[in-house]
PQR file with spaces between the fields and no chain letter, atoms N, CA, C, O and H, PARSE charges and radii, in Angstrom:
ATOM       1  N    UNK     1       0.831   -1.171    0.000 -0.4000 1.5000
ATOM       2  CA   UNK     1       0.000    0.000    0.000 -0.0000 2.0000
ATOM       3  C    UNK     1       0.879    1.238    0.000  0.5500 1.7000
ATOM       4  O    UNK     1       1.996    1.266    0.517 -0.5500 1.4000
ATOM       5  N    UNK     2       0.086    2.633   -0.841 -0.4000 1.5000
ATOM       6  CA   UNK     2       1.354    3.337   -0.956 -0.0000 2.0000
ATOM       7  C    UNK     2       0.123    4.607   -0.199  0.5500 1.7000
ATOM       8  O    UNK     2      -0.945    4.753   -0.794 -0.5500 1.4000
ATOM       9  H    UNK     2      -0.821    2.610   -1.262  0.4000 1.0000
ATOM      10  N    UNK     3       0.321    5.222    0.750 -0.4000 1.5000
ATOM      11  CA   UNK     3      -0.182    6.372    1.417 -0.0000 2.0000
ATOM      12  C    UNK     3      -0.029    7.651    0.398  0.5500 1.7000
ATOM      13  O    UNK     3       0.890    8.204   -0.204 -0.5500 1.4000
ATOM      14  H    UNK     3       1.189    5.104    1.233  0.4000 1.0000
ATOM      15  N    UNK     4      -1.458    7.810    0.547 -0.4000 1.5000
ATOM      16  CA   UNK     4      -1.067    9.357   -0.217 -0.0000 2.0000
ATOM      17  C    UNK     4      -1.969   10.508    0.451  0.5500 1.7000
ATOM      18  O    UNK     4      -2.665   10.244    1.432 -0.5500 1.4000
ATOM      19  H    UNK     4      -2.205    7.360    1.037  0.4000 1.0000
ATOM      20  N    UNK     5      -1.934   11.793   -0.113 -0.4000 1.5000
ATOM      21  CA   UNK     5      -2.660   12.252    0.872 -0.0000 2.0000
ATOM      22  C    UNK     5      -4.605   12.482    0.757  0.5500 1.7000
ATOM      23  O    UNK     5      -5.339   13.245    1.385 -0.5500 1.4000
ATOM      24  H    UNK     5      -1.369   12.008   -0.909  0.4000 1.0000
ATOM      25  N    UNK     6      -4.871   11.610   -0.156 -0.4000 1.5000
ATOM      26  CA   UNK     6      -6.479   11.261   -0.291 -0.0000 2.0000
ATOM      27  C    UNK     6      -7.024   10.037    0.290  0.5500 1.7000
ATOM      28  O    UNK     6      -8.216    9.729    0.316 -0.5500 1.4000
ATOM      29  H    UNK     6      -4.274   10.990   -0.667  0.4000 1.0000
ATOM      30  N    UNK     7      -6.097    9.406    0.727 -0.4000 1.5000
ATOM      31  CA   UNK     7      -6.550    8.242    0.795 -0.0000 2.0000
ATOM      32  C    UNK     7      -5.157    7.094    0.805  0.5500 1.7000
ATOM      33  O    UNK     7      -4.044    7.616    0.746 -0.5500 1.4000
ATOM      34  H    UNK     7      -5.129    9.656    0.706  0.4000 1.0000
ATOM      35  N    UNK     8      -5.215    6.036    0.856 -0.4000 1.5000
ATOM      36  CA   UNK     8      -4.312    4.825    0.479 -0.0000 2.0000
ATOM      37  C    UNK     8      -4.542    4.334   -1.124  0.5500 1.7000
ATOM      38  O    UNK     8      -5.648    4.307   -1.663 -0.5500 1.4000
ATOM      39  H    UNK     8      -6.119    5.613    0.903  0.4000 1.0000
ATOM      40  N    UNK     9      -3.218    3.937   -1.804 -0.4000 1.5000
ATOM      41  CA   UNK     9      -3.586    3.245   -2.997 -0.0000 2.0000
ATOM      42  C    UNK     9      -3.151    1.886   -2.560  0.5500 1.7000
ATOM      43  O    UNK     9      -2.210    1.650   -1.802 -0.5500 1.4000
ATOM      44  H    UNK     9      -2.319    3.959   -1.366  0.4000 1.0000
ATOM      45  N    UNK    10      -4.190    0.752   -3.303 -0.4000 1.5000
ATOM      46  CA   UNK    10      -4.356   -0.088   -2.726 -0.0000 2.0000
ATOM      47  C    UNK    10      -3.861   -1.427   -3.784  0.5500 1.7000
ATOM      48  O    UNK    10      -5.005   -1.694   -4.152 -0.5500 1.4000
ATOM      49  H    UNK    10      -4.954    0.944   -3.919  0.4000 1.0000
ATOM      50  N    UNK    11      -3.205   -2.200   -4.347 -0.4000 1.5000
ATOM      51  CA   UNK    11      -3.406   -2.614   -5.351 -0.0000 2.0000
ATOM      52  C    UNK    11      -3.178   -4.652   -5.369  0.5500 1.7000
ATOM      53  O    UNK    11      -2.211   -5.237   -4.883 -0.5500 1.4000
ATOM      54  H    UNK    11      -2.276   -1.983   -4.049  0.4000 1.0000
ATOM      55  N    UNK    12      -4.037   -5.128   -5.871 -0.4000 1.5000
ATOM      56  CA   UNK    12      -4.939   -6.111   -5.412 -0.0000 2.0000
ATOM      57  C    UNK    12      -4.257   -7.071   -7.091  0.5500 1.7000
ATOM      58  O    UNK    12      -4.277   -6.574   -8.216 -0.5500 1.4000
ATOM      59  H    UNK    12      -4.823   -4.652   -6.267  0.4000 1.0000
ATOM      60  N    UNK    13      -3.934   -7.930   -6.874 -0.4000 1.5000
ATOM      61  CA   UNK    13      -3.829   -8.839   -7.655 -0.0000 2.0000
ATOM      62  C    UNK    13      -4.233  -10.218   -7.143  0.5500 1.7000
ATOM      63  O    UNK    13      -4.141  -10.526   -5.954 -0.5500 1.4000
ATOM      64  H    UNK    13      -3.918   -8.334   -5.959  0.4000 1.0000
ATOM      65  N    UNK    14      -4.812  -11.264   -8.364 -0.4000 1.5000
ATOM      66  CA   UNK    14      -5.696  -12.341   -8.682 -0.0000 2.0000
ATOM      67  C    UNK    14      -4.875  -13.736   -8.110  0.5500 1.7000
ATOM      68  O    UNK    14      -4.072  -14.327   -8.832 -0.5500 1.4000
ATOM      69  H    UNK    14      -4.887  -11.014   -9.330  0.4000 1.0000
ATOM      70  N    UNK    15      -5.147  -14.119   -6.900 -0.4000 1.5000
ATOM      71  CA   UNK    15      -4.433  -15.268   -6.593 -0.0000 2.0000
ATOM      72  C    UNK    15      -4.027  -16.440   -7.346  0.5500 1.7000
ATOM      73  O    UNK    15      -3.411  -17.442   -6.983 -0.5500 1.4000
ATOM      74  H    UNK    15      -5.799  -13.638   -6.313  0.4000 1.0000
ATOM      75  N    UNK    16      -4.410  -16.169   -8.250 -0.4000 1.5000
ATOM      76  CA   UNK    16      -3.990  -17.492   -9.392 -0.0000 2.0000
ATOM      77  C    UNK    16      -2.794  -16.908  -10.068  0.5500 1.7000
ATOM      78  O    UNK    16      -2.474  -17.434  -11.134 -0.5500 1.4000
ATOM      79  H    UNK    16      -4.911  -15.355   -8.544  0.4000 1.0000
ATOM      80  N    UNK    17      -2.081  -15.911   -9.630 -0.4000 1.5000
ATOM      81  CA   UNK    17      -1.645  -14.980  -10.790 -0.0000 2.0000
ATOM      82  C    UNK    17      -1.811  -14.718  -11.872  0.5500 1.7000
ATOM      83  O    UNK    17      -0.847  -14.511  -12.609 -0.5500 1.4000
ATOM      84  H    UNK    17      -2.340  -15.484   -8.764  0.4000 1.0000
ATOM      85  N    UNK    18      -3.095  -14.645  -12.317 -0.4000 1.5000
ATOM      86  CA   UNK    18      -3.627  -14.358  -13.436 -0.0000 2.0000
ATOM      87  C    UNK    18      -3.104  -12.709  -13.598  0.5500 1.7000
ATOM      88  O    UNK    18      -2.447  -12.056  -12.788 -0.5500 1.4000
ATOM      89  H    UNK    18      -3.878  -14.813  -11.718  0.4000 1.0000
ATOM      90  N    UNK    19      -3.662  -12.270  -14.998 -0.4000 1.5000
ATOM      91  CA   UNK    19      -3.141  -10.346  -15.203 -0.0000 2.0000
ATOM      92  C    UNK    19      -3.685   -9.569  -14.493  0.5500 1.7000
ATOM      93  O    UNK    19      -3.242   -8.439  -14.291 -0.5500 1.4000
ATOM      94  H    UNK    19      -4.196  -12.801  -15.656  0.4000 1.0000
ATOM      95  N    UNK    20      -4.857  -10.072  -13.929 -0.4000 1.5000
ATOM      96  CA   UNK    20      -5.698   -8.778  -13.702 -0.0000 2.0000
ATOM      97  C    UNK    20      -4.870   -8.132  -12.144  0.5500 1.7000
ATOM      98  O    UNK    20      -4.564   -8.718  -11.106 -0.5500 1.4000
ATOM      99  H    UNK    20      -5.218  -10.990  -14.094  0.4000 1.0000
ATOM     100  N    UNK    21      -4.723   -6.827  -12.534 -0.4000 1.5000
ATOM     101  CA   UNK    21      -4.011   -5.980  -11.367 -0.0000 2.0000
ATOM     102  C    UNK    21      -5.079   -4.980  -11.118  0.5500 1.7000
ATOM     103  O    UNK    21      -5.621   -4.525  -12.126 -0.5500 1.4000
ATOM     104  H    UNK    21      -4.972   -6.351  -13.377  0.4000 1.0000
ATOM     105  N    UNK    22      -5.506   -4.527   -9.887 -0.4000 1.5000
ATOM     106  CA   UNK    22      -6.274   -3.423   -9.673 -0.0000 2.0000
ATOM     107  C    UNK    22      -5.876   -2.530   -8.409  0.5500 1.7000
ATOM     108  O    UNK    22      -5.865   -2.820   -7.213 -0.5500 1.4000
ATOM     109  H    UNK    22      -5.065   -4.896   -9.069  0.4000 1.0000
ATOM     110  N    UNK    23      -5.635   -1.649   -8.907 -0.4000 1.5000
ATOM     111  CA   UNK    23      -5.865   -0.633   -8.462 -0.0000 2.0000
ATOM     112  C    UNK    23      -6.530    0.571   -7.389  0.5500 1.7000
ATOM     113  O    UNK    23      -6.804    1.618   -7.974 -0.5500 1.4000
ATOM     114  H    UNK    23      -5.644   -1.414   -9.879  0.4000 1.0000
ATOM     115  N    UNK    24      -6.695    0.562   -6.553 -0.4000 1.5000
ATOM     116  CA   UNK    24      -8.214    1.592   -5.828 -0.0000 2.0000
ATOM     117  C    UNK    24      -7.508    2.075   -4.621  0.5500 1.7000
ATOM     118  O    UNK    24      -6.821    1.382   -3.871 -0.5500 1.4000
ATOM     119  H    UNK    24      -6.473   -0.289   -6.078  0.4000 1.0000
ATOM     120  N    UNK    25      -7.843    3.816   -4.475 -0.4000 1.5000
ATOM     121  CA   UNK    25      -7.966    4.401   -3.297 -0.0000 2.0000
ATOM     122  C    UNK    25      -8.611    4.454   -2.372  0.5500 1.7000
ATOM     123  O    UNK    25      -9.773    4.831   -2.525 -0.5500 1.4000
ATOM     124  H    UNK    25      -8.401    4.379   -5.084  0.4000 1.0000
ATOM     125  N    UNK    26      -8.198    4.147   -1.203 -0.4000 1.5000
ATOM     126  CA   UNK    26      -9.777    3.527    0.172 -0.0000 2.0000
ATOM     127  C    UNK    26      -9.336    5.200    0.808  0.5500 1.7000
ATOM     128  O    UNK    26      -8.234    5.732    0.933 -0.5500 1.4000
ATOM     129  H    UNK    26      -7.254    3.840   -1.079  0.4000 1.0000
ATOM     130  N    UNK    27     -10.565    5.635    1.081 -0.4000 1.5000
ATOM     131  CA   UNK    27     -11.197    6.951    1.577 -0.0000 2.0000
ATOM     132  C    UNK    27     -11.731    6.932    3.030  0.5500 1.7000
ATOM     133  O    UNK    27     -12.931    7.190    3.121 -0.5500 1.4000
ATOM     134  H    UNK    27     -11.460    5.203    0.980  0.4000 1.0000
ATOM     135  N    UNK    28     -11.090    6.681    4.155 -0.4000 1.5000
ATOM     136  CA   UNK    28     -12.407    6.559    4.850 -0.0000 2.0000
ATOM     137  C    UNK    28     -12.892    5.170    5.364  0.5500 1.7000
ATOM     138  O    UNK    28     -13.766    4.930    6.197 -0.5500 1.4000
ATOM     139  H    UNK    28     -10.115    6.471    4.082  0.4000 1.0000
ATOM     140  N    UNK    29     -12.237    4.464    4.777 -0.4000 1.5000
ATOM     141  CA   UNK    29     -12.690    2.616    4.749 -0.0000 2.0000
ATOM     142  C    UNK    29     -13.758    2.793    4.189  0.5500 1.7000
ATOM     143  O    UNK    29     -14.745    2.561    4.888 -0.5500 1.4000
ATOM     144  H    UNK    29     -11.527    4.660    4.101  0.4000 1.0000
ATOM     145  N    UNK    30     -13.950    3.154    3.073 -0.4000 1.5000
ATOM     146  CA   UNK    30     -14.665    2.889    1.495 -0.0000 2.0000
ATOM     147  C    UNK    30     -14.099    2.768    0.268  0.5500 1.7000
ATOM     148  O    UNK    30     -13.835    3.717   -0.470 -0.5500 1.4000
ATOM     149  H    UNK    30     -13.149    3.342    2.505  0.4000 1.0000
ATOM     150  N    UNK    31     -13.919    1.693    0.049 -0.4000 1.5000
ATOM     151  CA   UNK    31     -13.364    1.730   -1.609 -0.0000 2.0000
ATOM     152  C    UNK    31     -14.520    1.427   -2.735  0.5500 1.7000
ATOM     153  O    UNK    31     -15.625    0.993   -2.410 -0.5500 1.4000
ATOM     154  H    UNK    31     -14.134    0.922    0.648  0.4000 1.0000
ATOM     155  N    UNK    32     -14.092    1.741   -4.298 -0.4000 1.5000
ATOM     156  CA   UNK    32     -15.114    1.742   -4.835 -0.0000 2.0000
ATOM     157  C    UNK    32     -14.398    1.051   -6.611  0.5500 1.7000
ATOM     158  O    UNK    32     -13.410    1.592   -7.108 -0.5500 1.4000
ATOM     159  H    UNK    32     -13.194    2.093   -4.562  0.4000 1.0000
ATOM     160  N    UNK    33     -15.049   -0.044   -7.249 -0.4000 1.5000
ATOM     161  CA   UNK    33     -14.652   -0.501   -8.009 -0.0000 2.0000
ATOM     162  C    UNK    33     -16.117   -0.013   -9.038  0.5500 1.7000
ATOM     163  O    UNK    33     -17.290    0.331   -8.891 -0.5500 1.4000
ATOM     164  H    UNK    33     -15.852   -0.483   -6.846  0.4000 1.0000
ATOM     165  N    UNK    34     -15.051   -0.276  -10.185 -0.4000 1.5000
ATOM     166  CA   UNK    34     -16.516   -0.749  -11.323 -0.0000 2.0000
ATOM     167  C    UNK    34     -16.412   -2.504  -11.089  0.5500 1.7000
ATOM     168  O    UNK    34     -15.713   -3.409  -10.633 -0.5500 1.4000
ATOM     169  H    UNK    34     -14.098   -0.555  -10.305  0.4000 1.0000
ATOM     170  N    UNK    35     -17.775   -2.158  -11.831 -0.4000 1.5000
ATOM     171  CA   UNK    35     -18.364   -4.009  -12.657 -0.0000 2.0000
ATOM     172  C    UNK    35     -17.563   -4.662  -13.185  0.5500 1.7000
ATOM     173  O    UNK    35     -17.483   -5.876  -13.002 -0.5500 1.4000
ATOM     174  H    UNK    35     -18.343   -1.423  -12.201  0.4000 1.0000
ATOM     175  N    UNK    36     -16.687   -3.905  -14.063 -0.4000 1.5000
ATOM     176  CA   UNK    36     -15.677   -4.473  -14.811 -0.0000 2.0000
ATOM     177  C    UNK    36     -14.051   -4.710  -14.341  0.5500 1.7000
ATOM     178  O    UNK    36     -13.122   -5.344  -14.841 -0.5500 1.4000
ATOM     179  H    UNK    36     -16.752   -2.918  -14.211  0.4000 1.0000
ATOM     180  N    UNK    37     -14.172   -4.015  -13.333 -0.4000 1.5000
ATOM     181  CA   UNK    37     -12.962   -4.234  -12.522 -0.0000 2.0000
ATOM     182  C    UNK    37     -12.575   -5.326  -11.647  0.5500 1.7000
ATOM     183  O    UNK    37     -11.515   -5.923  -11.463 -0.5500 1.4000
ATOM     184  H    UNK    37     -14.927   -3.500  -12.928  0.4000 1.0000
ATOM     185  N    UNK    38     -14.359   -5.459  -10.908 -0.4000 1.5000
ATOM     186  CA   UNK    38     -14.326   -6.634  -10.155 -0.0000 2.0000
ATOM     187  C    UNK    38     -14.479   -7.903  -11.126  0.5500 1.7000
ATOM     188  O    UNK    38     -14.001   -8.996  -10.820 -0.5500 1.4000
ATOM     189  H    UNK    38     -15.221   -4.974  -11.058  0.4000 1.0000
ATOM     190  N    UNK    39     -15.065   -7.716  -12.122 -0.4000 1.5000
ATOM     191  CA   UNK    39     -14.976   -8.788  -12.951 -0.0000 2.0000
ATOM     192  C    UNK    39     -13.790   -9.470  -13.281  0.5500 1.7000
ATOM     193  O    UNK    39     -13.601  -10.686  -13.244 -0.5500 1.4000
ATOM     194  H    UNK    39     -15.453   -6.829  -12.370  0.4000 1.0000
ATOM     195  N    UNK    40     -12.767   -8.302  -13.707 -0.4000 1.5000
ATOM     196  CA   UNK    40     -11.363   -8.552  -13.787 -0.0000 2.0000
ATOM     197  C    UNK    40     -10.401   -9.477  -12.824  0.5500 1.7000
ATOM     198  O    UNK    40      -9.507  -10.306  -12.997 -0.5500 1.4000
ATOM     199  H    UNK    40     -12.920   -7.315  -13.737  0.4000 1.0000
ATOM     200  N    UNK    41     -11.118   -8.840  -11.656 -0.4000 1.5000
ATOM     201  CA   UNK    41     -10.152   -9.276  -10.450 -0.0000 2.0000
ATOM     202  C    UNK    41     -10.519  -10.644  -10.187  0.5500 1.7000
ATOM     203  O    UNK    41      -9.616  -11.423   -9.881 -0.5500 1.4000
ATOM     204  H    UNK    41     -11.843   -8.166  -11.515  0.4000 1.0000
ATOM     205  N    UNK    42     -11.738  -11.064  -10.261 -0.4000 1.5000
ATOM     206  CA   UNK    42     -12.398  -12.262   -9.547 -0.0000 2.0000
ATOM     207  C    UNK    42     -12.556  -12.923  -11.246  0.5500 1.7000
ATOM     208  O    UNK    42     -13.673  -13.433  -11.329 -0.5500 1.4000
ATOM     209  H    UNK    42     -12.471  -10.431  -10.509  0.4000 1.0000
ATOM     210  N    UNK    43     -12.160  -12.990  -11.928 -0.4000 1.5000
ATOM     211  CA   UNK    43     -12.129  -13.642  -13.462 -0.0000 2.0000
ATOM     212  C    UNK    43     -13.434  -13.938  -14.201  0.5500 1.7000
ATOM     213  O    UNK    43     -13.439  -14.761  -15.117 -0.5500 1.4000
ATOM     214  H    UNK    43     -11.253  -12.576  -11.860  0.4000 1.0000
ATOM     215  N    UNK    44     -14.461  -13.336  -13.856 -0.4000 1.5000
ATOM     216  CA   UNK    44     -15.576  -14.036  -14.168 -0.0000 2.0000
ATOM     217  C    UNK    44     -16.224  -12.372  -15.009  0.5500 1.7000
ATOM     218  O    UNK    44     -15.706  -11.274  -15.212 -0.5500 1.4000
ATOM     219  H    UNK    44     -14.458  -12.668  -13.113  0.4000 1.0000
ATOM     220  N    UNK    45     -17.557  -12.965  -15.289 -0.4000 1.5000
ATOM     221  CA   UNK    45     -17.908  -11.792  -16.173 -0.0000 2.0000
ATOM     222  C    UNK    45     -18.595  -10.574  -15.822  0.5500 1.7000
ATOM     223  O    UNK    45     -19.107  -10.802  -14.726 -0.5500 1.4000
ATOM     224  H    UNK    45     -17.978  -13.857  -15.123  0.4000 1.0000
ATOM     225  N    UNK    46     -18.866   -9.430  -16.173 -0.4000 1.5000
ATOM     226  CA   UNK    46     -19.666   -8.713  -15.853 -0.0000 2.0000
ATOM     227  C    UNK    46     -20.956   -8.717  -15.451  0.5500 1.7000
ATOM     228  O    UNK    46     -21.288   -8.146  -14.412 -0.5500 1.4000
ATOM     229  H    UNK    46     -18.451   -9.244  -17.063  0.4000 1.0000
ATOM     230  N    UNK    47     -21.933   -9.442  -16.329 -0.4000 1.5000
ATOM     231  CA   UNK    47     -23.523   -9.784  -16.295 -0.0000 2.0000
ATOM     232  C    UNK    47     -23.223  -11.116  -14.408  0.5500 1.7000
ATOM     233  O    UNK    47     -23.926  -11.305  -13.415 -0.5500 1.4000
ATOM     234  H    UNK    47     -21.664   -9.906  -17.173  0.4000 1.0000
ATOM     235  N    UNK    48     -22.033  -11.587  -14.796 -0.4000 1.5000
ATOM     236  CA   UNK    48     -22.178  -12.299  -12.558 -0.0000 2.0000
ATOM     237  C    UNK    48     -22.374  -11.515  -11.883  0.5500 1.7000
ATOM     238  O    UNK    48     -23.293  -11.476  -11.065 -0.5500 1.4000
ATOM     239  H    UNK    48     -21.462  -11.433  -15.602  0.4000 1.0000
ATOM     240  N    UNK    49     -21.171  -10.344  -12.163 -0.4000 1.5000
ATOM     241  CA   UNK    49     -20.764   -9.409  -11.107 -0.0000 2.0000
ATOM     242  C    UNK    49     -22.218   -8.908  -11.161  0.5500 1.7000
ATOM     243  O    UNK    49     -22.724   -9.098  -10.055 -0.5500 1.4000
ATOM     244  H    UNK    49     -20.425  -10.375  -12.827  0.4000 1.0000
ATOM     245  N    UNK    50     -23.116   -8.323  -12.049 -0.4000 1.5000
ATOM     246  CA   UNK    50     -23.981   -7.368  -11.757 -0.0000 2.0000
ATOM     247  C    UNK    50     -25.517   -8.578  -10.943  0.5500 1.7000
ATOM     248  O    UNK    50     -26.545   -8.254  -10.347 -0.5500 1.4000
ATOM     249  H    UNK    50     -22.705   -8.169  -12.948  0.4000 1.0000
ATOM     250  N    UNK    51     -25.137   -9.503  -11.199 -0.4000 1.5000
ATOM     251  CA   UNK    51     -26.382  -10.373  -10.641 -0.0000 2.0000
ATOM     252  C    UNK    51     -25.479  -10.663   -9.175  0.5500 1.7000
ATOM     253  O    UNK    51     -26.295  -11.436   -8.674 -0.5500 1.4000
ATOM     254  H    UNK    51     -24.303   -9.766  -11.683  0.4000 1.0000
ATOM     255  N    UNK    52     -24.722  -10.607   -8.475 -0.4000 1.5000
ATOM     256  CA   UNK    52     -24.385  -10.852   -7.364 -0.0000 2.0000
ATOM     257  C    UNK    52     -24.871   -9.471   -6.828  0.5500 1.7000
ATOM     258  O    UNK    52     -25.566   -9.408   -5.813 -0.5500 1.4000
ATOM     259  H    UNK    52     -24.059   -9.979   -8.882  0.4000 1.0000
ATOM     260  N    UNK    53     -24.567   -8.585   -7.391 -0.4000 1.5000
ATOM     261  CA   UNK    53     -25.053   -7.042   -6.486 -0.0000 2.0000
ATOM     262  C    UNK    53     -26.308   -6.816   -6.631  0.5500 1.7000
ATOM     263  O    UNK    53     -26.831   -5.912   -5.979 -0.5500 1.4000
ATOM     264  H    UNK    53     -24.003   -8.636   -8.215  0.4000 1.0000
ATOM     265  N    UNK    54     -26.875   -7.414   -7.313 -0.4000 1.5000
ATOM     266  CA   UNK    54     -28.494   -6.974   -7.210 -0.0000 2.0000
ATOM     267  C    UNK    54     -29.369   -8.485   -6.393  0.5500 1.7000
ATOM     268  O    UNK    54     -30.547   -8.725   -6.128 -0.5500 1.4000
ATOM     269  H    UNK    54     -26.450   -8.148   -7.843  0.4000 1.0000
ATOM     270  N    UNK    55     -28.339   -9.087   -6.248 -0.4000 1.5000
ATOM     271  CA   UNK    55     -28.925  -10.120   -4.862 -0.0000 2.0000
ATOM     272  C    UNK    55     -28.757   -9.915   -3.525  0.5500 1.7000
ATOM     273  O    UNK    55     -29.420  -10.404   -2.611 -0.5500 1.4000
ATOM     274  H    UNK    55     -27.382   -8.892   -6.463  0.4000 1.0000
ATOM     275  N    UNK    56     -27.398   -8.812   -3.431 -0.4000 1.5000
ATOM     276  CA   UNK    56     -27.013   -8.079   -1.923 -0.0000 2.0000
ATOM     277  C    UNK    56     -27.515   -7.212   -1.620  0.5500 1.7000
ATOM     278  O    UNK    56     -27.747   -6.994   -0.431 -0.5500 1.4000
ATOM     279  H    UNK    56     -26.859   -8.414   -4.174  0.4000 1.0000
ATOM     280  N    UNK    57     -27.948   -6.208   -2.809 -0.4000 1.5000
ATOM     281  CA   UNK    57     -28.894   -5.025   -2.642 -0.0000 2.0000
ATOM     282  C    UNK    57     -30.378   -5.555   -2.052  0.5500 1.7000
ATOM     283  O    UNK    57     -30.972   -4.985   -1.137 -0.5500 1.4000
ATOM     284  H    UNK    57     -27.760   -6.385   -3.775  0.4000 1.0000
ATOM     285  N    UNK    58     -30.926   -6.913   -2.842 -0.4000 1.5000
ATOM     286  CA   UNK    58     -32.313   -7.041   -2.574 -0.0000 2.0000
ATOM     287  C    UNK    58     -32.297   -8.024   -1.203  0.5500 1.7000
ATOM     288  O    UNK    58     -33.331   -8.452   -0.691 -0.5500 1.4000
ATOM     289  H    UNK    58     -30.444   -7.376   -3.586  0.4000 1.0000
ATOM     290  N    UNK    59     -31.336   -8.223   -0.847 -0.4000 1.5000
ATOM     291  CA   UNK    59     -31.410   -8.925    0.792 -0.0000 2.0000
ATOM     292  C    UNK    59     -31.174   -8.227    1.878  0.5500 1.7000
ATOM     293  O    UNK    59     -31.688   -8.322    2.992 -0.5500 1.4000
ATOM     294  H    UNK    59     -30.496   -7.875   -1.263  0.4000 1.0000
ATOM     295  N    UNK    60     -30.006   -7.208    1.305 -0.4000 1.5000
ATOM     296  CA   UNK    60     -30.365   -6.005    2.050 -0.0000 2.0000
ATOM     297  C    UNK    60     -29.213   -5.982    3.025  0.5500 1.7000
ATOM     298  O    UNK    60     -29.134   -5.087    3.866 -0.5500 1.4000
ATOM     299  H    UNK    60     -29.589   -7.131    0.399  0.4000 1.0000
């Protein structure tokens, strides 16, 4: 982690060592990805990623 003064940069690579590298500044202990980022990170596709968040949203 590299401290800066907005926040921490945070950067997260795919335990398989796969490519996907990401990136994100935590604010606060909030970080914030796209769809496609987490898709990246966790290898799977966008249309998962967006059906996993609209099953956490509707459970609440």
């Amino acid at each position: 982690m590299i401290a800066e003064s907005g926040g921490e940069v945070v950067v997260y690579r795919r335990p398989d060592g796969g490519g996907a590298v990401v990136q994100l500044r935590a604010r606060g202990g909030t970080v914030r990805l796209s769809q496609a980022a987490v898709a990246d990170l966790y290898a799977t596709s966008v249309s998962n990623v967006s059906h996993i968040v609209r099953r956490v949203l509707t459970d609440g």
